[in-house]
C-alpha positions in Angstrom: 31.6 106.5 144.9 33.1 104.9 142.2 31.6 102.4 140.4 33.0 99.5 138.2 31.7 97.1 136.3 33.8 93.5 135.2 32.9 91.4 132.3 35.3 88.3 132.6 35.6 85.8 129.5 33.4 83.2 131.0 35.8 80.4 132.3 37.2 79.7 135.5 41.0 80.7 135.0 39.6 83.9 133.8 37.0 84.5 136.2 39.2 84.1 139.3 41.8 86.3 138.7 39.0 89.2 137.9 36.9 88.6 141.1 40.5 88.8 143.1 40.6 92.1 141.5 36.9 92.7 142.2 37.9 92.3 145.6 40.8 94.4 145.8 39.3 97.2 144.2 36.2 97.0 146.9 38.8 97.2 149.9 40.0 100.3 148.2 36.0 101.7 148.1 35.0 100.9 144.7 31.3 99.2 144.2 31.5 96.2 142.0 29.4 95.3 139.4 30.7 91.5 138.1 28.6 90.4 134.8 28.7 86.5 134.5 27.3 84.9 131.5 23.2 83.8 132.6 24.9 80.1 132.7 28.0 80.5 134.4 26.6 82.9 137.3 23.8 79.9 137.8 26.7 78.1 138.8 28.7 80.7 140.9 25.5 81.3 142.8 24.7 77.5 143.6 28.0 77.1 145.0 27.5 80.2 147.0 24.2 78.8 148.5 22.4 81.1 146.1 23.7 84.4 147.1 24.6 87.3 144.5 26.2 89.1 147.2 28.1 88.4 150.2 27.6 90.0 153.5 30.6 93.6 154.1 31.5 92.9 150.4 30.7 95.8 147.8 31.1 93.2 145.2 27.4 92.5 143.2 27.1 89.7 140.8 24.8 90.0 137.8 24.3 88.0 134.2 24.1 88.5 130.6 22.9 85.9 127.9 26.1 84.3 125.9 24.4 83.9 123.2 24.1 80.0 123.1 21.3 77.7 123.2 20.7 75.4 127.0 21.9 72.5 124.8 25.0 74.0 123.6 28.5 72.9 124.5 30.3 75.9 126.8 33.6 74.3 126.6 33.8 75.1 123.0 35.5 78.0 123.8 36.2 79.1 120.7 32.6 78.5 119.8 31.7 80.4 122.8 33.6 83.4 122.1 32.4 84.4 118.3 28.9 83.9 119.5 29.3 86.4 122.2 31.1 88.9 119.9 28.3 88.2 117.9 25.2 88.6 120.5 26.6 90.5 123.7 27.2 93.8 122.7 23.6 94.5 122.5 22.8 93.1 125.8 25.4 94.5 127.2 24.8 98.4 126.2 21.0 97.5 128.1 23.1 96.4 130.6 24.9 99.6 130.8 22.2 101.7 130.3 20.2 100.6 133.0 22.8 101.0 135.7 23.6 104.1 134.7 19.4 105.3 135.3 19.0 103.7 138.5 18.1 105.8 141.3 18.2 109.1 139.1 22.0 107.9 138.0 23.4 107.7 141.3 24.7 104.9 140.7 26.2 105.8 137.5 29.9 103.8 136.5 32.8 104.8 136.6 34.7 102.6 134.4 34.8 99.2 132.8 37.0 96.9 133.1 36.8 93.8 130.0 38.9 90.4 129.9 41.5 90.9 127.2 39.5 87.8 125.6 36.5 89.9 125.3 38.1 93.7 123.7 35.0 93.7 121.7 33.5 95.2 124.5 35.6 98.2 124.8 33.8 99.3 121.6 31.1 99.0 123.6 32.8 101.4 126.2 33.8 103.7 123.9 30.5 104.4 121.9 28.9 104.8 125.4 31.7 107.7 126.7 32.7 105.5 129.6 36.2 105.3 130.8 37.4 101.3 130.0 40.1 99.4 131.0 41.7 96.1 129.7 42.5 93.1 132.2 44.8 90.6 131.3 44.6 86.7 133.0 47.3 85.6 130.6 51.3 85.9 130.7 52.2 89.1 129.3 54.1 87.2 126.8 51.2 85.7 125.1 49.6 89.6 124.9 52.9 90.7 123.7 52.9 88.4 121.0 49.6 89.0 120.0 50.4 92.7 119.5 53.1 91.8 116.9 51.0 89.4 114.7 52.0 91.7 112.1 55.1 91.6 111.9 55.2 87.8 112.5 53.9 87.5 109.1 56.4 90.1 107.7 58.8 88.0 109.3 57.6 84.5 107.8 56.9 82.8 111.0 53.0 82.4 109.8 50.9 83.0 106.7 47.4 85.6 107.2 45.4 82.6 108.6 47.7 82.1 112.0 49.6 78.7 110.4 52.8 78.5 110.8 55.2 78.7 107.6 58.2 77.5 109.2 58.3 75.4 112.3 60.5 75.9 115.7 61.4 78.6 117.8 61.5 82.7 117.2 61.1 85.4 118.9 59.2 88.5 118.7 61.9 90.4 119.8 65.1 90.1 121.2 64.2 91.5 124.4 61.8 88.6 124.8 62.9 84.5 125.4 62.3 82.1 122.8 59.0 80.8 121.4 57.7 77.6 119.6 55.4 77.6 117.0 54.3 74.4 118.5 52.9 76.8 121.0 51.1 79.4 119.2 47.7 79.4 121.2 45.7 79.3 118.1 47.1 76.0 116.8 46.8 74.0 120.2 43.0 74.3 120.2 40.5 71.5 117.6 40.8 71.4 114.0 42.4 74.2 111.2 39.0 75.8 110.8 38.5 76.0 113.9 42.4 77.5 114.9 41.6 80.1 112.0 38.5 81.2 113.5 40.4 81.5 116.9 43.0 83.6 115.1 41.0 86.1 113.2 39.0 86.6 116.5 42.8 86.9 118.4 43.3 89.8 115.4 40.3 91.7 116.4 40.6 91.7 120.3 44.3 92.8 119.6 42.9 95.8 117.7 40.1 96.2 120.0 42.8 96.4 122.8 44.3 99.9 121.6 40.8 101.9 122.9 42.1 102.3 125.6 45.5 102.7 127.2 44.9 100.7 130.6 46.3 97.2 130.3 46.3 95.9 133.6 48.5 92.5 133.9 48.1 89.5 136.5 51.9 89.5 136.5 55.3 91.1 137.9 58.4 92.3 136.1 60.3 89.9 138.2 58.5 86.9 136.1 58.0 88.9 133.0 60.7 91.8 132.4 61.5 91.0 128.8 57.8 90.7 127.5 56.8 94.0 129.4 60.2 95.6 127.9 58.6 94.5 124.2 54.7 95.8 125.2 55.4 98.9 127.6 51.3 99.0 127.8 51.1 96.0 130.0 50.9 97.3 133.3 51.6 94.6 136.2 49.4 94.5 139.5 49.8 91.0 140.1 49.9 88.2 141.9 46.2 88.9 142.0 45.6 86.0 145.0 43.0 85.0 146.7 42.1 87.7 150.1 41.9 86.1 153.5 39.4 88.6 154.1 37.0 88.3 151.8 36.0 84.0 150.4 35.7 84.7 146.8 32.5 85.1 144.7 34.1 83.6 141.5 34.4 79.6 142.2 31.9 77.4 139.4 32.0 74.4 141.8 31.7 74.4 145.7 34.8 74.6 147.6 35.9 70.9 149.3 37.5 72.8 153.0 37.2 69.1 154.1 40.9 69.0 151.9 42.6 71.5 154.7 41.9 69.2 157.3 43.3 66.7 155.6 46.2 68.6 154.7 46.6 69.2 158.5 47.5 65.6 159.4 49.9 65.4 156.7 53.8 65.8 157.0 55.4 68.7 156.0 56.5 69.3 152.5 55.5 65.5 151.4 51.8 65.8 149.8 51.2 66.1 145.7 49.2 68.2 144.6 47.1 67.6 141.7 44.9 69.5 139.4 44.1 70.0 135.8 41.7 73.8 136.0 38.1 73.8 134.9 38.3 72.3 131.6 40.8 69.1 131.1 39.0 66.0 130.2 41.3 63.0 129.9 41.2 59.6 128.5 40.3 56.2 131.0 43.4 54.8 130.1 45.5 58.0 131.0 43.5 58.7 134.1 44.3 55.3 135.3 48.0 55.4 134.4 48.0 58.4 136.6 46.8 56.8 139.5 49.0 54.1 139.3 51.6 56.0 139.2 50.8 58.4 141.9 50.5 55.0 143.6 54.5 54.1 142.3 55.6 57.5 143.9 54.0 56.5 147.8 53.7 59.8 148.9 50.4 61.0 149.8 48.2 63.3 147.1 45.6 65.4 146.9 43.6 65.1 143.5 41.0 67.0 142.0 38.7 65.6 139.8 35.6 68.0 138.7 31.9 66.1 138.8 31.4 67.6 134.9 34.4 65.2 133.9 33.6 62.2 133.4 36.1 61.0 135.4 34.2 60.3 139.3 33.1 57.4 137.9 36.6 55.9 136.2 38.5 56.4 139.7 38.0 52.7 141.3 41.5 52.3 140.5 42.4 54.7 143.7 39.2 54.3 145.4 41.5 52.2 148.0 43.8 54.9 148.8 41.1 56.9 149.9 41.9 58.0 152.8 45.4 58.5 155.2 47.3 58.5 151.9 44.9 60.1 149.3 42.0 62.6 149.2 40.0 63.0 146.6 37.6 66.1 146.1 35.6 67.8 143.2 37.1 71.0 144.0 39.8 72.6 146.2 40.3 76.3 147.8 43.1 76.3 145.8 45.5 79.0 147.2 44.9 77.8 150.5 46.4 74.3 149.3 49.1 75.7 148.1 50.7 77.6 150.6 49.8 75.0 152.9 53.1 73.5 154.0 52.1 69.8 153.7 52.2 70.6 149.8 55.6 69.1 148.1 54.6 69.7 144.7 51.6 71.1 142.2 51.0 68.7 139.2 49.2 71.1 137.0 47.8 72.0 133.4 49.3 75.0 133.3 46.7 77.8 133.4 48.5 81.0 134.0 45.9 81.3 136.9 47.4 78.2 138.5 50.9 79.2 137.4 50.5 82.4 139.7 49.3 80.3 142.6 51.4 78.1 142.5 54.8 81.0 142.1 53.2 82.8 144.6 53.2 80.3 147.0 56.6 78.8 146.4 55.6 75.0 145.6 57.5 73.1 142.2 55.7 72.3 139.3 55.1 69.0 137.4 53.6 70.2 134.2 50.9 68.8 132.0 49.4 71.5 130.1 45.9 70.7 128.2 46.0 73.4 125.5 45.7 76.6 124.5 48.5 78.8 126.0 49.2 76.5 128.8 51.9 74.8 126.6 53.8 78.2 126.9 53.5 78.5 130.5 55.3 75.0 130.4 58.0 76.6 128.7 58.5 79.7 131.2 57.9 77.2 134.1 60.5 74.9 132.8 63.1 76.2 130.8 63.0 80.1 131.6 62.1 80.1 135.7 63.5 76.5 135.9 60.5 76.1 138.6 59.6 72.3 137.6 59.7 69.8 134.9 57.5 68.4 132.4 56.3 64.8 131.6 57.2 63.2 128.7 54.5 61.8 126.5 54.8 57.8 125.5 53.3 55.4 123.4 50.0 56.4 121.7 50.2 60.0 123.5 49.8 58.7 127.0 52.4 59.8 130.0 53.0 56.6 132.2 52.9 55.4 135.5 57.1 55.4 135.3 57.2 58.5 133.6 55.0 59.8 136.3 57.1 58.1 139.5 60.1 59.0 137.9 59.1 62.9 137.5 57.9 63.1 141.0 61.1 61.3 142.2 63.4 63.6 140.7 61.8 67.1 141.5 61.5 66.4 144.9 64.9 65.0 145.0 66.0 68.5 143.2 66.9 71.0 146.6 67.7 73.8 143.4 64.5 73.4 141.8 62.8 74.1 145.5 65.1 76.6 146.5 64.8 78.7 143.2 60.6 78.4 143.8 60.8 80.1 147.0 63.7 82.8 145.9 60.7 83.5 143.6 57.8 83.3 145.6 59.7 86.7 147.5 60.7 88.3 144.3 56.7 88.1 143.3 55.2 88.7 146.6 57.4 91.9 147.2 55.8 93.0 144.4 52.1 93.9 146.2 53.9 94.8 149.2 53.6 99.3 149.8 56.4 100.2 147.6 56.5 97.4 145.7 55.9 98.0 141.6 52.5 96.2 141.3 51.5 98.2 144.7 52.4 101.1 143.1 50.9 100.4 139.0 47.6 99.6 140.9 47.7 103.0 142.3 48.4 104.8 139.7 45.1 103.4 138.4 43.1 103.9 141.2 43.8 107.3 141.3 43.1 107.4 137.2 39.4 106.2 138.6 39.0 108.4 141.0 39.9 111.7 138.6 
C-alpha cells in the first residue's frame, strides 16, 4: 500500500487544504500519515471529541514538537516558522525513522508531501532516500514570484533584504498580471526586522523547493494561466474542497452545524457571509463599526467570530440581532456555507483557502484582507477575476459603517459581478471533473506514487 506522510505549516488556511488532499489521496488507497505540531493537533483532536482517527478513513493524525515553549505566542508566524526550521528536522527524521521500523517496515512510506512554507523538510526527505513532494496552499502567483527573487533584484524592484527600492506595480514577467510592492508578502507582516527575517526564510524554502520536481498547486489554469505559464513546475489539482464523504480531520475549532439550520430558514441568495480565517484580530472600534454597518445594510448575516479573539466579549453591539436576522458562531463548516444558496455574498480576509471556497462555490466577494499575501488575493479577486470589491479604509485606518452598507449595496446590486462568479465557479469545477486538467495532473501523480 502506499503510504504518505503530510507535514502542513501549522495554521488553519494551510492545514485544510492538505487534509482535503489527505482525504483525496485515501479515496484513491493511500494511508495517511498527517503530522500536526504537538499544539495544534491538541486542538484538532478536541474538536474531534478526541479522536486521531475517524472511523472508514485511512487518514491517521500524529504530532511533532514546534519548537516553542507552552507560553509562547503561535500567531507569530514568522516567529513560528524559523524556530521550526531550527528544531523540527531532528524530530522529524525520528519521526521518519520510526514509521519506517514498525511492524518489520511494513508500513514503510512512500513519499512525503511538505507545505511549500516548510521546504526545509525536503532536506529532510532527501538525506533519508524518500520520494518528496511539494504542496502549495498559496496562489501560484505568490510561488511564482518567489522563484524569481533574483531577478527582482537584478531588476531593482528590491534591495538583498526584500525592501522595496522603488514603489508601485511590476511584473515578474510579462506573461503574468501586475503586482504592487505594497503587496510583497514579506512587507505586510510586523516590523523591518521582522519582514527581513521572513524574507531570508522565503529565500531558503524557495531553494529548498528545487529537491524535488513535484509542485502540487491548490489552483486551476482557468484562475491562474499566466503565473503557471511563468513557473511550468506548478502543477494544479485544485479546488482541493471539502469531501461530502469524509467530515474533515483538519478544523482547530469545533464546527457550529447549528449555522445550516439557520441558513435553511433564510431566503435565497440574501444572507452575508462573514469571516476573517484563523488569525485576524481587530480593533473594538472597527469591530463595532462593522456591526453597525452590517446593521445599515438589513439583510441577514452570518458572522464568525473565533473564542481566541478577543472579540465574544466586544459583540453587545449585535447581541440584539441575534437571532431571525443574525447568527453568530465561533466557527462555520465553511464550504457547506458557501454553496449554500441563502449565501449572497462572502466578506472575507482573503486567505487563498477562503478565496477557493468561495470561487468554487460561485458566491461574490467583499474583501478585507489582514496581511500577508491576502492583499494579493485582493488584487486577483478584484481587479483580475473582477469577482468582488474591496472596502476602502477611512479615518485613522478604520472601514465604516457607510463604507460597509455602501459596499454591500452595490455588489449585490451588480448582476455582472454575480454572473461572472458563477461563469467561474464552472470554469474551476470542471477542472476535478474525469478529463478535466487537475483530474488529470493528480493522476499523473498518483501513478508517480505508485511506481
Amino acid at each position: 500500500m502506499v503510504h504518505v506522510l503530510v507535514l502542513p505549516f501549522p495554521a488553519q488556511g494551510h492545514v485544510n487544504p492538505l487534509m482535503h488532499l489527505s482525504h483525496k489521496l485515501a479515496q484513491h488507497g493511500c494511508k495517511v500519515t498527517f503530522v500536526n505540531t504537538e499544539f495544534n493537533h491538541k486542538r484538532v483532536v478536541s474538536a474531534m471529541n478526541g479522536k486521531v482517527s475517524l472511523e472508514g478513513s485511512k487518514v491517521e493524525l500524529i504530532s511533532i514538537p514546534d519548537g516553542l515553549g507552552p507560553e509562547e505566542d503561535r500567531n507569530d508566524l514568522v516567529g513560528l516558522a524559523l524556530s521550526m526550521m531550527r528544531t523540527m528536522p531532528f524530530a522529524l527524521e525520528k519521526v521518519i525513522r520510526d514509521i519506517n521500523s514498525l511492524d518489520g517496515g511494513r508500513k514503510r512510506l512512500t513519499c512525503i508531501i511538505v507545505d511549500t512554507s516548510m521546504a526545509w523538510a525536503l532536506e529532510v526527505v532527501q538525506k533519508l532516500g524518500i520520494k518528496g513532494a511539494l504542496f502549495i496552499p498559496l496562489s501560484a502567483a505568490i510561488i511564482a514570484m518567489e522563484d524569481n527573487l533574483q531577478k527582482l533584484i537584478e531588476d531593482g524592484i528590491i534591495d538583498s533584504d526584500g525592501f522595496p527600492i522603488r514603489k508601485g506595480k511590476f511584473q515578474v514577467s510579462p506573461e503574468m498580471h501586475t503586482m504592487d510592492t505594497a503587496y510583497l508578502p514579506w512587507c505586510c507582516i510586523g516590523d523591518p526586522i521582522t519582514q527581513k527575517n521572513l524574507y531570508h526564510y522565503i529565500v531558503k524554502l524557495a531553494q529548498c523547493s528545487h529537491l524535488t520536481n513535484w509542485w502540487l498547486s491548490n489552483t486551476t489554469y482557468e484562475l491562474e494561466h499566466g503565473a503557471l505559464s511563468v513557473c511550468p513546475k506548478i502543477l494544479p489539482i485544485g479546488p482541493l474542497i471539502e469531501s461530502a464523504k469524509y467530515r474533515s480531520m483538519g478544523q482547530f475549532w469545533e464546527e457550529d452545524l447549528s449555522c445550516l439550520n439557520w441558513l435553511n430558514q433564510q431566503p435565497p441568495c440574501s444572507v452575508i457571509y462573514v469571516a476573517f480565517g484563523s488569525i485576524a484580530i481587530f480593533d473594538p472600534w472597527q469591530l463595532k463599526e462593522l456591526a453597525l454597518g452590517l446593521e445599515l445594510a438589513n439583510k441577514p448575516f452570518l458572522w464568525v467570530v473565533r473564542e481566541d479573539s478577543n472579540s465574544i466579549n466586544k459583540l453587545a453591539c449585535i447581541e440584539e440581532f441575534q437571532g431571525t436576522r443574525a447568527k453568530i458562531i465561533k466557527w462555520a463548516p465553511q464550504n457547506s456555507v458557501l454553496s449554500h444558496p441563502a449565501v449572497a455574498c462572502f466578506i472575507s480576509h482573503c486567505g487563498w483557502n477562503s478565496v477557493m471556497e468561495g470561487v468554487s462555490n460561485g458566491v461574490p466577494f467583499l474583501c478585507w484582507p489582514y496581511f500577508a499575501d491576502q492583499l494579493h488575493n485582493k488584487a486577483y479577486i478584484c481587479d483580475v477575476w473582477k469577482l468582488g470589491l474591496g472596502f476602502e479604509f477611512g479615518e485613522k485606518g478604520i472601514i465604516s459603517r457607510w463604507e460597509i452598507k455602501k459596499k454591500v449595496d452595490q455588489l449585490l446590486g451588480d448582476q455582472n459581478i454575480r454572473v461572472r462568479s458563477k461563469k467561474m465557479k464552472e470554469k474551476v469545477m470542471n477542472s476535478i471533473v474525469e478529463g478535466g486538467k487537475s483530474s488529470e495532473n493528480f493522476n499523473k501523480f498518483m501513478d508517480w506514487l505508485k511506481e
